[in-house]
C-alpha positions as CSV (number, residue, x, y, z in Angstrom):
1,X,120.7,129.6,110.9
2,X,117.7,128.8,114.1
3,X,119.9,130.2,116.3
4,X,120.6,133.4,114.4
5,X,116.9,133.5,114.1
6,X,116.5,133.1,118.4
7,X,119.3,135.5,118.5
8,X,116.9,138.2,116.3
9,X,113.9,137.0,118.2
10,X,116.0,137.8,121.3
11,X,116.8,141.3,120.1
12,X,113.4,141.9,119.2
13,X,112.3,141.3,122.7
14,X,114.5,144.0,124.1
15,X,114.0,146.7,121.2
16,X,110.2,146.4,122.1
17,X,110.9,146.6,126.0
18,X,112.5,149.7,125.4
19,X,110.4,151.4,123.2
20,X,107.0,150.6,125.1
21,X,108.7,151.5,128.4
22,X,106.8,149.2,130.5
23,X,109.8,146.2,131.2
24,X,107.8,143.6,132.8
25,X,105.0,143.8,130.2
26,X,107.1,143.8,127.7
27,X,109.5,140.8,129.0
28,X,106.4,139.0,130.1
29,X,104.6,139.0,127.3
30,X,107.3,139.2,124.2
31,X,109.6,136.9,125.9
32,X,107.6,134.1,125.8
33,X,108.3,134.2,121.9
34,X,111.7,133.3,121.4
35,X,111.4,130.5,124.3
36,X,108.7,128.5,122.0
37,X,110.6,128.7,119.4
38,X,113.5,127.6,121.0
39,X,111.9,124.7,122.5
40,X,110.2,123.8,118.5
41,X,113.2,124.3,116.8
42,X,115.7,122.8,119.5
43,X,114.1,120.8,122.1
44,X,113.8,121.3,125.6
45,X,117.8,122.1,125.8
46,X,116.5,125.3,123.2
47,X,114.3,126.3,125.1
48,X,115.7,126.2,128.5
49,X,119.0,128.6,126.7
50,X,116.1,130.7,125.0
51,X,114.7,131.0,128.6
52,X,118.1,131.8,130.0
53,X,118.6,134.8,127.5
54,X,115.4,136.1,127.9
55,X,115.3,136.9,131.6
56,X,118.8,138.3,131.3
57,X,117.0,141.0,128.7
58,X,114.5,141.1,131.4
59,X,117.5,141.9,134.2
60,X,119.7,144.0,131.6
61,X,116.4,146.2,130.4
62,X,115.6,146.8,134.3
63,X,119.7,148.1,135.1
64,X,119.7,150.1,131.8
65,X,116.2,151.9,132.8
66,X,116.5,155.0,134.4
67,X,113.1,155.1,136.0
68,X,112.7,152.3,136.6
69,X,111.8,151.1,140.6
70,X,113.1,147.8,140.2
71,X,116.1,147.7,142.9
72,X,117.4,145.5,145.3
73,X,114.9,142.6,146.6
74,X,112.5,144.0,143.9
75,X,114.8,143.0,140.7
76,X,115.6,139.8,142.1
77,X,111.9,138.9,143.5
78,X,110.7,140.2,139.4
79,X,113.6,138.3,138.3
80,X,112.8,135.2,139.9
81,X,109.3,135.6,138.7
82,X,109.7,136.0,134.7
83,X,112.6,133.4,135.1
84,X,109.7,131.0,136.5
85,X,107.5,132.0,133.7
86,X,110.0,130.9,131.0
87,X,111.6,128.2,132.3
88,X,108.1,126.5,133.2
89,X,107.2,127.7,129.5
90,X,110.2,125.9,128.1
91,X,109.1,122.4,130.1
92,X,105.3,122.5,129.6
93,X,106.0,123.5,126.2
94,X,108.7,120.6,125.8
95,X,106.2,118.3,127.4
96,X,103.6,119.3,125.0
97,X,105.6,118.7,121.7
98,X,106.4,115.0,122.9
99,X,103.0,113.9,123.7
100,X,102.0,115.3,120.5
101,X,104.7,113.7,118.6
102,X,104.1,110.3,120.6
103,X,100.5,110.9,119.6
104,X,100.5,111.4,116.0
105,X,103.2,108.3,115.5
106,X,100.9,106.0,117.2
107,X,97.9,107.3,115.3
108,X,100.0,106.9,111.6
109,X,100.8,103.1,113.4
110,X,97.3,102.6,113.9
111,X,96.6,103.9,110.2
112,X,99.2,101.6,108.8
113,X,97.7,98.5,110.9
114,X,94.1,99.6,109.7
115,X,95.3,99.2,106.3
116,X,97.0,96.4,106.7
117,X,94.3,94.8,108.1
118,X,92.2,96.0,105.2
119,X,94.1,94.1,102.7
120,X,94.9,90.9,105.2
121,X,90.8,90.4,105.0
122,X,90.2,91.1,101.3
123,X,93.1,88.6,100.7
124,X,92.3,85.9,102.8
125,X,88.3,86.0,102.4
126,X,87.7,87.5,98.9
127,X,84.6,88.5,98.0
128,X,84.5,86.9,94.3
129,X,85.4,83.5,93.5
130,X,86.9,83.3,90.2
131,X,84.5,80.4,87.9
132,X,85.9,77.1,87.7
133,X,84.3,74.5,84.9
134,X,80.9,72.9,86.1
135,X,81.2,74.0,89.4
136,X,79.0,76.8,91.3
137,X,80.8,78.2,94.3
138,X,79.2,79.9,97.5
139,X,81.2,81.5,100.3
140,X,80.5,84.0,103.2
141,X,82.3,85.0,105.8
142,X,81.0,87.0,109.0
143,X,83.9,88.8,111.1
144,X,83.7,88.5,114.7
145,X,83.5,91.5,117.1
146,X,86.4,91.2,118.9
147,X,89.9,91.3,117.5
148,X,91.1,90.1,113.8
149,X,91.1,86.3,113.9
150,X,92.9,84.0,111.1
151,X,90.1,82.3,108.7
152,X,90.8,81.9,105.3
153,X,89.3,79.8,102.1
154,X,90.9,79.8,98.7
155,X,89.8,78.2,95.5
156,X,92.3,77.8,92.9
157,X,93.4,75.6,89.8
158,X,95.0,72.3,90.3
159,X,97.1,70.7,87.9
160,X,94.9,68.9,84.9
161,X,92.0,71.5,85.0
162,X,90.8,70.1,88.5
163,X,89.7,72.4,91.4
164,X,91.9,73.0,94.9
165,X,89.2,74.1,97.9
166,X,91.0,75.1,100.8
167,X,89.3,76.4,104.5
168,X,91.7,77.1,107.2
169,X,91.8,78.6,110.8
170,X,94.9,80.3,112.3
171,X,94.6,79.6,116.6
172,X,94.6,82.6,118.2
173,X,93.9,86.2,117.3
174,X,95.1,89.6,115.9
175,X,97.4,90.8,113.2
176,X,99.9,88.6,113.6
177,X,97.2,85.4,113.5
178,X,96.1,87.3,110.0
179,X,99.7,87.5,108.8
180,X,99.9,83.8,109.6
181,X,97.0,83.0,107.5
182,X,98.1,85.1,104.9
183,X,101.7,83.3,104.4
184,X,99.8,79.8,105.1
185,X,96.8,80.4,102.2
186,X,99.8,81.8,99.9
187,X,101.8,78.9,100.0
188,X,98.8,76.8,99.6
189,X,98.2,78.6,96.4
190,X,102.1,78.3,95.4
191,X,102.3,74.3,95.9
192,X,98.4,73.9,94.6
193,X,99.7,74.6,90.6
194,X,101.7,71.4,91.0
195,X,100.1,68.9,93.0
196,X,96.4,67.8,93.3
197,X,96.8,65.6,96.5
198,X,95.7,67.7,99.4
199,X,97.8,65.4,101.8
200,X,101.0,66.5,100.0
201,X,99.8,69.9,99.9
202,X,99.1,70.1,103.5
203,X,102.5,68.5,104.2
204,X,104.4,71.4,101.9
205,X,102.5,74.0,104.0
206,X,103.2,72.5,107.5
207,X,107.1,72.2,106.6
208,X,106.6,76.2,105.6
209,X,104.9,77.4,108.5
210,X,107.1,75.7,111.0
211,X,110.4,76.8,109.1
212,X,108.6,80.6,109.2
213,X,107.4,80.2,112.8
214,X,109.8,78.4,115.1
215,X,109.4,80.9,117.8
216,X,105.3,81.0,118.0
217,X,103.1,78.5,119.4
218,X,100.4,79.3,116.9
219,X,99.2,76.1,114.9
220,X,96.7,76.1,112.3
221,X,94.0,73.7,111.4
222,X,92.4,73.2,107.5
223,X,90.4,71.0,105.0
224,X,92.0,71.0,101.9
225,X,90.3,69.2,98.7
226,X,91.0,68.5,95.0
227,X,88.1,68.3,92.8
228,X,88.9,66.5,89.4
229,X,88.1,68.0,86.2
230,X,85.0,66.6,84.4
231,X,83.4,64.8,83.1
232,X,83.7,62.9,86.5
233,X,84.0,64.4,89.6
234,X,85.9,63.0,92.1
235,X,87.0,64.9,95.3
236,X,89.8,63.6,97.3
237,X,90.1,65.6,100.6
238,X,92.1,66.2,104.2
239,X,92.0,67.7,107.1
240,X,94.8,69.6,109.8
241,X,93.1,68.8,112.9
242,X,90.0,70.6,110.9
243,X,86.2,69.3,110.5
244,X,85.7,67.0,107.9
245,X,83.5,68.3,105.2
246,X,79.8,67.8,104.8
247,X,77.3,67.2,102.2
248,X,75.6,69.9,100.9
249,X,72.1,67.9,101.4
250,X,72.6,65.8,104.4
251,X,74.3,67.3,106.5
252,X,76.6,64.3,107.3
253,X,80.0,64.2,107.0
254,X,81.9,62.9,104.3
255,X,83.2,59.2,105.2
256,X,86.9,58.0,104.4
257,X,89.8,59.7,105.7
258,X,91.3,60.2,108.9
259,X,92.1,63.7,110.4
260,X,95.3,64.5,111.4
261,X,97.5,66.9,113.7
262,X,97.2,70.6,112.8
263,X,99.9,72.1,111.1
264,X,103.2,73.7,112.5
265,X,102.9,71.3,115.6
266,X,102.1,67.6,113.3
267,X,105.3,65.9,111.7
268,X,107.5,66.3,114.6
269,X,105.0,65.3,117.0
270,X,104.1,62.0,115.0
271,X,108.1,61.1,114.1
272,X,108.1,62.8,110.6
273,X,104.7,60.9,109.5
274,X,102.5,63.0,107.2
275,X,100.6,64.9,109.8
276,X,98.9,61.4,111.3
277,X,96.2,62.4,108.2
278,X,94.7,59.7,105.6
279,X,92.9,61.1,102.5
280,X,89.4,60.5,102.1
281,X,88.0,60.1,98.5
282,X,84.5,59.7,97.1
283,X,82.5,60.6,93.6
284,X,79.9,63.6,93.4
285,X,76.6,62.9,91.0
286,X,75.8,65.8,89.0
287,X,74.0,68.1,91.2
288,X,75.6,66.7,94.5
289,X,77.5,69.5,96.9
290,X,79.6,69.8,99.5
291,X,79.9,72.2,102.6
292,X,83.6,73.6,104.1
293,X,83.6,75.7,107.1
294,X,85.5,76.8,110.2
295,X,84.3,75.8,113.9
296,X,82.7,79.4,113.4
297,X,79.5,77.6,112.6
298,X,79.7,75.0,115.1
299,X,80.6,76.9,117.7
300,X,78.9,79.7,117.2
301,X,78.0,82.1,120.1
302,X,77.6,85.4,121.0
303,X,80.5,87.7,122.1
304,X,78.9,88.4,125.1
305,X,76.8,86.4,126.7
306,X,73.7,87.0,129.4
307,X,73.8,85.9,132.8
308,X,70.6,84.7,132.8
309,X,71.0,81.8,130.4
310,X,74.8,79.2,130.9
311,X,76.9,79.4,127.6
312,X,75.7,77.3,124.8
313,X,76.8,76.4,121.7
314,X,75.3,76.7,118.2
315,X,76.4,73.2,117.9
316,X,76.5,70.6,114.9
317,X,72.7,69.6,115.0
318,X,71.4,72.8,114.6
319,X,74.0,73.4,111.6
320,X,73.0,70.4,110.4
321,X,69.5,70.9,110.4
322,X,69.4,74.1,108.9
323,X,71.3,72.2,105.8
324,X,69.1,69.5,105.0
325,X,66.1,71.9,105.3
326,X,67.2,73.3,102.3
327,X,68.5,70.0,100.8
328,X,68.7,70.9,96.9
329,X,69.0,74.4,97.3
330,X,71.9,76.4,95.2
331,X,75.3,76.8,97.3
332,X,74.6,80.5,98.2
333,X,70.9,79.8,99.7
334,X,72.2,77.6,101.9
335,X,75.1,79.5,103.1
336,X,72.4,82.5,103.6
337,X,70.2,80.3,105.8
338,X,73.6,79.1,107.9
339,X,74.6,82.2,108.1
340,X,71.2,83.6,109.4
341,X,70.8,80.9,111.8
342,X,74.2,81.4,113.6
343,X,73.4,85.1,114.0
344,X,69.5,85.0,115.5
345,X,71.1,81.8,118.1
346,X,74.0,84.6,118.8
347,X,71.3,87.8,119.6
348,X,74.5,89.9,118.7
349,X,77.6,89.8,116.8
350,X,79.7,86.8,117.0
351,X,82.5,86.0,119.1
352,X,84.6,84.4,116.3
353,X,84.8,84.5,112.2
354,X,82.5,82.4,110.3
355,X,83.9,81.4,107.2
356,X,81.5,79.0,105.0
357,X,82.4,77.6,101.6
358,X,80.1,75.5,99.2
359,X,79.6,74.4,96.0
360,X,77.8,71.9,93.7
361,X,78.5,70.2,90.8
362,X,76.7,71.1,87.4
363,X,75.5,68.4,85.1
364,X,78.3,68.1,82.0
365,X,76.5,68.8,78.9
366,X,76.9,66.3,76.2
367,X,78.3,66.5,73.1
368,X,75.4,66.5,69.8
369,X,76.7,63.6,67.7
């Protein structure tokens, strides 16, 4: 069917030559037609046969013309010229369509990774935390300027009505560190329904993540707690080569516990132990709170820093500081005044994620005998 069409298209050309009498106008100008739509509907290999046919019009037009003053050294030299006109056509034309092509499948790839990326963030730092029972929640999370990094939290139901709090940072950066987090926060989610001992659950999700990633060197570091359901509230916690949590007042970190090797490089490394970690465990007073973060906060700096002044640190005592200033304060307030803190030290945008979780406890009403 395309090449009857270049074969009418062909035609065309020499029914025009003829009737406007002027053959190198005519070939010129018309000939050009059938050779881009050789080379759109056919390729390069299209065009370059479109190209062919059209300079033999051009050399049968010329024999066929009575008149005409095209003889000798002059048909060939006119010959030569259309034949460079075409052909050239054909190849810049060819050239064209590929870039273009190559063009618009790396700008639909781009698309695809935007909206990938797009979802990666909603799902891994989601911008409502669903209500648990006497517990007020605060998160925030600040992207970076440079590429997508891997920080995550999640707050989900535990088994007996408690609360699972989980903060997590993927090394490295990029989709693939997102996709990481993504499969590392879902499998959190999957084993929290069924166990509230954040050491077994970070022991399911390191036997996950190095059965998924054997090839990579990517390891990933997290705080995982279990709050008990009231009316007392008793945390139990552990860390992946992770902070330790802090209290929401003081600043200090929680005491207990040991942290361990992050995950996807820990149980081989310690001959199948459970990561090197030990739980930590403690009681929160009504009112009390504690503070989850990546080293976002603590190490919080600008992306690009001035020559004038040696690369510092927002560091723990400034983060510390800023929490017992607003000892008492809701969960949110505080993360607002961390959050603000990090970004006037910085002078710009940051040069990782900050992810901050909080919460406090609230006072169990009791029953009216």
């Amino acid at each position: 069917m395309r090449a009857s069409l270049v074969a009418l298209l062909l035609v065309g050309v020499f029914i025009a030559l003829r009737f406007i009498q002027q053959p190198g106008l005519a070939v010129s100008m018309y000939g050009l037609v059938p050779v881009l739509r050789g080379v759109t509907w056919f390729g390069l290999v299209g065009g370059l046969v479109t190209a062919t046919g059209a300079t033999a019009a051009f050399v049968l037009d010329a024999l066929l013309s009575g008149g005409t003053a095209l003889t000798g050294g002059d048909l060939l030299f006119a010959t030569l010229n259309r034949a460079v006109v075409f052909y050239g056509m054909a190849l810049l034309m060819t050239h064209s369509l590929r870039r273009q092509r190559t063009l618009t499948l790396k700008l639909h790839a781009q698309e695809r990774e935007l909206s990938e990326v797009a979802s990666l963030r909603r799902a891994l730092t989601p911008s409502e935390i669903e209500p648990r029972p006497h517990l007020h929640f605060a998160a925030a999370f600040t992207p970076a300027d440079s590429e997508l990094a891997g920080d995550f939290y999640l707050v989900t139901e535990g088994p007996g009505g408690s609360t699972t709090v989980v903060v997590g940072d993927v090394v490295g950066h990029g989709l693939e560190a997102a996709r990481q987090a993504a499969f590392v926060r879902a499998t959190l989610a999957t084993f929290a329904r069924y166990t509230s001992d954040p050491l077994q659950l970070l022991r399911l999700a390191d036997a996950a993540l190095r059965e998924q990633s054997q090839a990579t060197e990517r390891f990933v570091t997290a705080i995982c707690m279990n709050i008990s359901a009231p009316p007392r509230c008793v945390i139990t916690w552990a860390a992946a080569g992770h902070d330790r949590p802090w209290c929401l007042d003081s600043g200090d970190s929680l005491e207990g516990g040991r942290v361990g090797a992050p995950l996807g490089i820990g149980a081989e490394t310690l001959g199948g132990e459970a990561l090197g970690m030990e739980t930590g465990q403690g009681l929160l007073e009504p009112g009390a709170g504690v503070l989850l973060f990546t080293d976002g906060l603590t190490e919080g700096r600008a992306v690009r820093s001035r020559r004038s002044r040696p690369l510092e640190l927002f560091g723990e005592e400034r983060a510390r500081a800023v929490v017992r200033q607003h000892r008492g304060a809701p969960a949110d307030q505080v993360l607002d005044a961390l959050v603000g803190a990090v970004a006037d030290f910085a002078g710009g945008p940051l040069a990782d994620d900050l992810c901050l979780i909080a919460f406090r406890t609230r006072p169990v009403a009791t029953p009216v005998s």
